[in-house]
N, C-alpha and C positions, 0 to 999 in steps of 0.2 A: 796280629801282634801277640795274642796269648802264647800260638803253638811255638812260634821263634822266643817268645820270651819262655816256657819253658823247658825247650831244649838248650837255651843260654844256661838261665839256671841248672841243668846238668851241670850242665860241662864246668861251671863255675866251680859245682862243689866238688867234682873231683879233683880240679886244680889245686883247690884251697886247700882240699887234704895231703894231695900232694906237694903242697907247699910248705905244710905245716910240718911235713916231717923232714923236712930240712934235707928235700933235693938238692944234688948239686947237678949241673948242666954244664954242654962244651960248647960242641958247634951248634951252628946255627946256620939253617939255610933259609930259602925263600917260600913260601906257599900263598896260596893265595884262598880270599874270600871271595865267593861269587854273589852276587844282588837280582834276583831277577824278578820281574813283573812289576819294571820302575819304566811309569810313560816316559817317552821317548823325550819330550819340553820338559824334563827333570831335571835337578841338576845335583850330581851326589859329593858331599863333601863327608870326612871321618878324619877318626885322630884316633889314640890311642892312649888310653886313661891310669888304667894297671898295666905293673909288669912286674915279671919276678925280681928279686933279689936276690943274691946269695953269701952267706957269711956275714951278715949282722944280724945281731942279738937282739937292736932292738927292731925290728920289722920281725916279728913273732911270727907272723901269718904266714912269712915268706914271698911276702908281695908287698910293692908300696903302689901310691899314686903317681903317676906321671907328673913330669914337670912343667905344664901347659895351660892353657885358660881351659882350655876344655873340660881336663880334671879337677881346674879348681873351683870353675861352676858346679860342676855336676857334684862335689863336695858341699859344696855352700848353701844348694838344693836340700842336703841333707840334713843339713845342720842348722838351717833355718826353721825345720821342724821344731817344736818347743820339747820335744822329747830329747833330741837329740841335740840341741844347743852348743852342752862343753863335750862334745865326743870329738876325740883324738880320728888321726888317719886310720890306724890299727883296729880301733872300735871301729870305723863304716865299716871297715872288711869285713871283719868280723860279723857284724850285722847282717853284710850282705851275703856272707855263708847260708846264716842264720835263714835268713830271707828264701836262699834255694832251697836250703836242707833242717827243719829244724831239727833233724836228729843228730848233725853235726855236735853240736854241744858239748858231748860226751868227750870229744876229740880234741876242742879248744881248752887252750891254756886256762889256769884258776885266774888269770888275770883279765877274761874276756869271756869268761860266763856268765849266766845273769844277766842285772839289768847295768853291767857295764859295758858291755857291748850297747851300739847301734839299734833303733826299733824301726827297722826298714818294711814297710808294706806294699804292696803293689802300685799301687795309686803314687807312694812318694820315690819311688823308684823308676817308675814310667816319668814322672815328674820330672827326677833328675836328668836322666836320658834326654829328655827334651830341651834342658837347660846347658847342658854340657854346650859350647859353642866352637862345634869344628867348624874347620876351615880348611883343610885340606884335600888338594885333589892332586898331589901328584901320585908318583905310582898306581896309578887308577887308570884301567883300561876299560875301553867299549869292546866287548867283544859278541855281535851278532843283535841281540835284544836282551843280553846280560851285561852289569857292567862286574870287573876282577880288580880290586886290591890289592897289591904286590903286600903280604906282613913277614917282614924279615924279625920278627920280636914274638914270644909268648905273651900272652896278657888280652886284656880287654879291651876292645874298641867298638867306638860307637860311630855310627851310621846315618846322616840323615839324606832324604831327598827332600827335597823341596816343592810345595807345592805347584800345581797346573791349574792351572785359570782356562777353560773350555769357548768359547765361542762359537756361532755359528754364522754362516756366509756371510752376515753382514755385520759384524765384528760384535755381533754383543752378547753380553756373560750370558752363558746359561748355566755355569755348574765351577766348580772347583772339584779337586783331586788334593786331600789331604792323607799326607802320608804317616803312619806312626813311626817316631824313632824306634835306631835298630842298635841292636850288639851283636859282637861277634866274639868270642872266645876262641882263640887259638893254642891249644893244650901242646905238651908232646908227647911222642911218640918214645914209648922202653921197651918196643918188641926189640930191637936191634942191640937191644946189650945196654951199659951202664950208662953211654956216652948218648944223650938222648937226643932226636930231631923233632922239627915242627913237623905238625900232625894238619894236614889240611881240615880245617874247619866242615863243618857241613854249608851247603846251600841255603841262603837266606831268600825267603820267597817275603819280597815288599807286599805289609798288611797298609792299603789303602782306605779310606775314607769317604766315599764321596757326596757332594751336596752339592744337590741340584737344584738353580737356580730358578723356579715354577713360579708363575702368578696368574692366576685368575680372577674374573672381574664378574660379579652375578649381582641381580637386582630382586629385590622381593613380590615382583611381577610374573609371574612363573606364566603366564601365558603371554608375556610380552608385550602387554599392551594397559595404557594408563590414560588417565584425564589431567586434562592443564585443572590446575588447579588444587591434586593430589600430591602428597608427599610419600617418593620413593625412597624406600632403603637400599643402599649401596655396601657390599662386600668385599673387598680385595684380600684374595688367601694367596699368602706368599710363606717364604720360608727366610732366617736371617742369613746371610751370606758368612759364608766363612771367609774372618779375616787371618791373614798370617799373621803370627805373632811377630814377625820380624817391621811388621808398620806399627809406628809409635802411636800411643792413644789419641794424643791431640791431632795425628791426621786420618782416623779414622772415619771414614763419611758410607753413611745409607741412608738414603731419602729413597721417600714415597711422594712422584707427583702424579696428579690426578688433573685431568684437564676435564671441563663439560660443557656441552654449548645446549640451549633449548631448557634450562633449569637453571634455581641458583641455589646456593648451595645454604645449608638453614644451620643458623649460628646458636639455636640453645638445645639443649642436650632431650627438653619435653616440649613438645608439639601437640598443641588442642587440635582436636578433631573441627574442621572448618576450611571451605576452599576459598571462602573471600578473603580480599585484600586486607581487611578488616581485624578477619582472624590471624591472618600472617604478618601482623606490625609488628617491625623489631624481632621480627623471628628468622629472616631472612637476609644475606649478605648483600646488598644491592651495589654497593661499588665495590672495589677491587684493594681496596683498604681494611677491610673486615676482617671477621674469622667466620673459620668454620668450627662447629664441634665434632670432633672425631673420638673415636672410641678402640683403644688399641688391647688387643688378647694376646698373651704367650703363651704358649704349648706349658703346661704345666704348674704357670701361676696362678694362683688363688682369685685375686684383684685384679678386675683391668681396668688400664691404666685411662684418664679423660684427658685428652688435649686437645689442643685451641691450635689450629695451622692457619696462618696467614695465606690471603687470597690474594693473588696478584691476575692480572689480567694475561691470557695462557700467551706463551711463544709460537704457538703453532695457532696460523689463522685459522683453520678448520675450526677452533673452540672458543669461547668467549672469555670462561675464569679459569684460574688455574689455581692448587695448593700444592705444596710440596712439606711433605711432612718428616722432621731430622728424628732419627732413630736410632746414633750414632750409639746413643748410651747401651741400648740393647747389645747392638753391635761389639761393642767394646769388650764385655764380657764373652768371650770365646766359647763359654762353656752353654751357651745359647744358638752357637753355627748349628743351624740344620731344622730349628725349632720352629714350628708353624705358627705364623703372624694373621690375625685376621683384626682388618682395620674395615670400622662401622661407620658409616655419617648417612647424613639425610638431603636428599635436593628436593623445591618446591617446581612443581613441574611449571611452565611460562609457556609452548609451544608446544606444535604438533609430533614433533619429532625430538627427542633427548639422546644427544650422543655423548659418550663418555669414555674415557682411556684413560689405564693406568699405567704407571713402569717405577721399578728398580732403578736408582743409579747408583754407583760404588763405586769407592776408588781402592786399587788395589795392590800400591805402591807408594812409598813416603813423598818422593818428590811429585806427584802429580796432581796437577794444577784443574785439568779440568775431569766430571766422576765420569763413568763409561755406564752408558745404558745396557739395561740388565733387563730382564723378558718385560713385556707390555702384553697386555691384553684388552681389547674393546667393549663396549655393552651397547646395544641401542634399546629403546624403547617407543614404539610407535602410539599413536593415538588413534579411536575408532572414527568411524565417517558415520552422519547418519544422512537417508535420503526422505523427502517428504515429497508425496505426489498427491497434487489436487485434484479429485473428478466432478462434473455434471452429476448428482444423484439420478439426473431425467432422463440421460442416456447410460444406462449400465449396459454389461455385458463384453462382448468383443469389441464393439468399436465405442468404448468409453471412451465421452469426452474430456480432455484435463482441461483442467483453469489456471490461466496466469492471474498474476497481481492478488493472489490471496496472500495476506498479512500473520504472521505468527510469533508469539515466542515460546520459547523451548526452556522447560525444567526440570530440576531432577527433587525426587523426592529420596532419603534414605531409610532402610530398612531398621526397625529396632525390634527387640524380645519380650515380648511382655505377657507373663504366664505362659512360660515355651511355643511360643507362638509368635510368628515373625510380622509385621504388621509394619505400615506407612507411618513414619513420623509426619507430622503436619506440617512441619518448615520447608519450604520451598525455596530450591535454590535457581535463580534465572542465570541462564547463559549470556555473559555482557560477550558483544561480537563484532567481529568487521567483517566487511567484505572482501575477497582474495580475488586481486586482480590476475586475469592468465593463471588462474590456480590450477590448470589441468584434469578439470571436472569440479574442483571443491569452487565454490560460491562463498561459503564465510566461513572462519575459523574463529573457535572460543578464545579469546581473551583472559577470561577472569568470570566471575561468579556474585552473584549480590543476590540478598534475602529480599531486595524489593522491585516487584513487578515497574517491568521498564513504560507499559500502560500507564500506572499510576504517577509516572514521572515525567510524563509528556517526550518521553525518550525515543523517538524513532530510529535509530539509527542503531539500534538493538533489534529491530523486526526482521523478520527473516520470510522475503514473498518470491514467490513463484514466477519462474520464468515466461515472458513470452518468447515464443522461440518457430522459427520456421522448420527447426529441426524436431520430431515428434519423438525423438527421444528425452530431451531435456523440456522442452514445453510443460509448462503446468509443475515443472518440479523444482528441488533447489536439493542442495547439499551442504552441509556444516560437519567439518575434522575438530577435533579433540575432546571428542570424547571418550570413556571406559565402558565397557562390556561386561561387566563383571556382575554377581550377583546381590550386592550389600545395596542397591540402589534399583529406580525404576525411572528413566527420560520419558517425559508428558512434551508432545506438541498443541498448542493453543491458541487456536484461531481467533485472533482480535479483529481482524478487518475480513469479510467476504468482498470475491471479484466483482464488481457493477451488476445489479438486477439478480443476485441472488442471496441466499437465508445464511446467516452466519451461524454456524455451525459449533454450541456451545459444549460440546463434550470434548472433554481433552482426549489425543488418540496415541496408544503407548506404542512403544518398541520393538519390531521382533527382531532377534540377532541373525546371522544368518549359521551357516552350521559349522563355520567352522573356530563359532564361539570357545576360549579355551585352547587355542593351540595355539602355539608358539608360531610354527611355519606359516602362518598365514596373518601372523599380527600386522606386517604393514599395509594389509589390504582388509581388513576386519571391515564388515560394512553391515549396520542395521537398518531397518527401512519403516517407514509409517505410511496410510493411506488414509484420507477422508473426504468423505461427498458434500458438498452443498447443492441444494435446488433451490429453483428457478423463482423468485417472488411473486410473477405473474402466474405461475401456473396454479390450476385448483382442481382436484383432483374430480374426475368423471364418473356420472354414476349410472349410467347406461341410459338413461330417458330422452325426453324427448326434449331437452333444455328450458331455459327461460322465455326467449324471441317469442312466443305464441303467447304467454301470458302478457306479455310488454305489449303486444300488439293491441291485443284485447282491453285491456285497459285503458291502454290509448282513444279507442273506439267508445268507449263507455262515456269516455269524458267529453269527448265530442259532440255524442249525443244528448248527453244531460246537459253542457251547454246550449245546445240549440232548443233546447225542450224549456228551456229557463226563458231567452229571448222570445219566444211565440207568445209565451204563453203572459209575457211581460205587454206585449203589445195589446191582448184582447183587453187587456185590463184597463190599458189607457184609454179604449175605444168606449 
């Protein structure tokens, strides 16, 4: 746009000189303007604004305004300015000399120097251009991947194409092609003598615009993986779509829906640090009547903006909630097309798996009733597995024995700083659990979280025991999903119950991750594991001798004979 608008501006001001010196002109033939680097889904309309005069005194400049809406917008553009308010036709021109050339001055009449002329600036000149409303396509040819103008007139004319809406195979927006209005200035030509012709204009190379439709969907999980029970932050970086100005404001529409299934979405803007149910009342949308809090950023504003998006239950079975959130008003102001949106909320994690999709809709035409989906993008979040295997402590080695029917619960303890020094808080949180029927290896998955030991509560149905199993892979072990990996916390297993005829084994036994802790690629297969021994209650340990049996014997005999040594000796006495 610049280098076309200051090659206009030339040509302007030599006109306007030439005008001012009270040319006179005969014939007139045909030339043309040529338009090129306008996508092909364009559609070009022009008109013509100025045009000379000749032989009246009062059009000073030697040019008037045309007689069309086009001129009278692009007037009214100008004069709507507060500078320029009561300025006459004569004064824009004027102005807009000024505008090309300000050394013109020197050249304009005493009646249009100063500040009685027009204060035309880039900005309210692009303005007007834009305002002017052609409509014209006739004499307008396609010729190749350019389109030709037939201008049988000197003077100004302005140029628009209209915007292109992009798509991809499956019809939805990714981008716009916004084009800047154009002018074209067709001077003439006095090589030929006094009798002057039109002068073919130069080549107008369309200055386009374009914004592209992008969105991206990232969680503050950067290795991909969370605990039920944890509150995730969610990000969607998008950009505002460009609307034409030719759609009127009250049909202006851009929504943001976001669908999630395996979380729900958390309604107040601060969240206490806490995984039980407890600590998440009233913080979280439980039915489909609720709100969510959302957090909206514009490229460039100071404030961002808090709003509350109504939760409806999603359209798409895949997801459980959905929100859709109107951003028309951003929309609306044009001078926002292109500016990077980034919208913030919180989900409370509820299950093993949390999947979530975002998408753009817009509508990009006055009469249309239903918006057209604009890019989407997905996020999943997987949860860890841990495994617990029970052994015989009295057969170690290679062919260690496992144990079914050991009893346990499973806690986590969190990390806090105290004197730069990371240390075990003392609150412990218990995994409340079911059992996962046909889980495909998993055995129970977390539910939810409670500060009180499910022992203490006479709660079985929390315990977590060891398979028996024919098969010597699973035997003696068990598996529980949704848990995190991460390093703000430490998972303790707790043996409450030993298998029949053996020692219950009081030491809680921690964690080890496996290695590919911290990666994303591997998050839905994350797997930690724990092991620990109990022995046998009959057994006692051996200490190489010759055992008890010979002293039991011995004893035996002793007692035998001091009884019989008591009766003999009972009898002489009675004799």
């Amino acid at each position: 746009m610049r280098k076309t608008k200051r090659l206009f501006a030339v040509l302007l001001t030599l006109a306007m000189v030439l005008g001012i010196s009270g040319v006179t002109f005969g014939a007139v033939d045909t030339v043309y303007i040529t338009i090129t680097a306008v996508d092909k889904d364009s559609v070009i309309t022009y008109d013509q604004i100025i045009e000379p005069v000749a032989d009246d005194p009062e059009m000073i400049t030697g040019w008037k305004f045309s007689g069309n809406e086009a001129a009278e917008r692009f007037k009214a553009a100008i004069t709507a300015d507060e500078k320029n308010t009561d300025k006459s036709d004569q004064e824009i021109i004027a102005g807009l000399m000024m505008h090309a050339d300000s050394t013109i001055e020197s050249k304009l009449p005493e009646s249009l120097k100063g500040d009685k002329k027009a204060v035309i600036d880039a900005t309210l000149f692009e303005k007007a251009l834009k305002a002017a409303a052609v409509t014209k396509t006739e004499d307008l040819t396609k010729d190749g991947d350019n389109y030709k103008i037939a201008a049988k007139n000197a003077g100004v004319y302005v140029i628009h194409a209209t915007d292109v809406k992009k798509t991809d195979a499956n019809g939805k927006v990714t981008g716009w092609i916004k084009y800047n209005p154009m002018a074209s200035y067709v001077s003439f030509d006095y090589t030929g003598g006094s009798m002057p012709a039109l002068k073919t204009p130069d080549t107008i190379t369309a200055k386009s615009e374009p914004y592209d439709a992008s969105l991206e969907k990232t969680d503050n999980e950067s290795d991909g993986v969370t605990a039920v029970g944890d509150v995730v932050t969610y990000t969607i970086s998008t950009v505002v779509p460009y609307i034409s100005d030719d759609i009127a404001d009250e049909n202006v529409y851009f929504n943001i829906v976001d669908m999630i299934k395996g979380a729900q979405y958390v309604s107040v803007r601060t969240v206490t640090d806490g995984p039980t149910a407890e600590d998440m009342s009233n913080k979280v949308a439980t039915t489909a009547d609720q709100k969510a809090a959302v957090t909206v950023k514009l490229e460039d504003q100071e404030n961002d903006m808090e709003m509350l998006a109504d939760i409806i239950e999603a359209a798409d079975p895949n997801y459980t909630y959905s929100f859709s959130l109107d951003l028309k008003d951003i929309a609306k102001d044009r001078t926002n097309a292109g500016k990077t949106l980034e919208i913030t909320y919180k989900a409370y994690v509820t299950a093993t798996v949390i999947e979530n999709y975002a998408q753009t809709k817009v509508k990009t035409a006055n009469d249309q009733s239903t918006p057209e989906d604009g890019p989407g993008d997905d996020d999943m979040i997987y949860t860890g597995t841990l495994k617990m295997t029970k052994y015989n402590g009295d057969a170690e080695g290679e062919n260690s024995e496992k144990l079914a029917n050991a009893k346990f619960v499973l806690y986590y303890q969190k990390y806090r700083t105290e004197n730069d020094e990371k240390i075990l808080d003392d609150t412990k949180y218990y995994a409340v659990t079911e059992p996962v029927a046909g889980g495909a290896g998993i055995d129970y998955q977390v539910t939810g979280w409670s500060t009180e030991n499910p022992v203490d509560k006479n709660d079985d149905t929390c315990l977590l025991i060891t398979k028996k199993s024919t098969n010597e892979e699973i035997h003696g072990t068990f598996t529980i999903k949704g848990l995190e990996d991460d390093e703000d916390r430490e998972y303790f297993f707790e043996e409450v119950a030993a298998p029949e005829g053996y020692s219950l084994n009081s030491t809680p036994e921690g964690i080890t991750w496996d290695a590919g802790r911290g990666n994303v690629a591997s998050a839905a297969s994350r797997l930690g594991e724990a092991a620990m021994s109990d022995t046998k209650l009959s057994a006692l340990p051996s200490t190489g001798g010759i055992g008890t049996t010979i002293f039991t014997i011995a004893g035996c005999l002793i007692m035998i004979a001091a009884a019989g040594l008591f009766f003999v000796s009972r009898r002489k006495s009675e004799k």
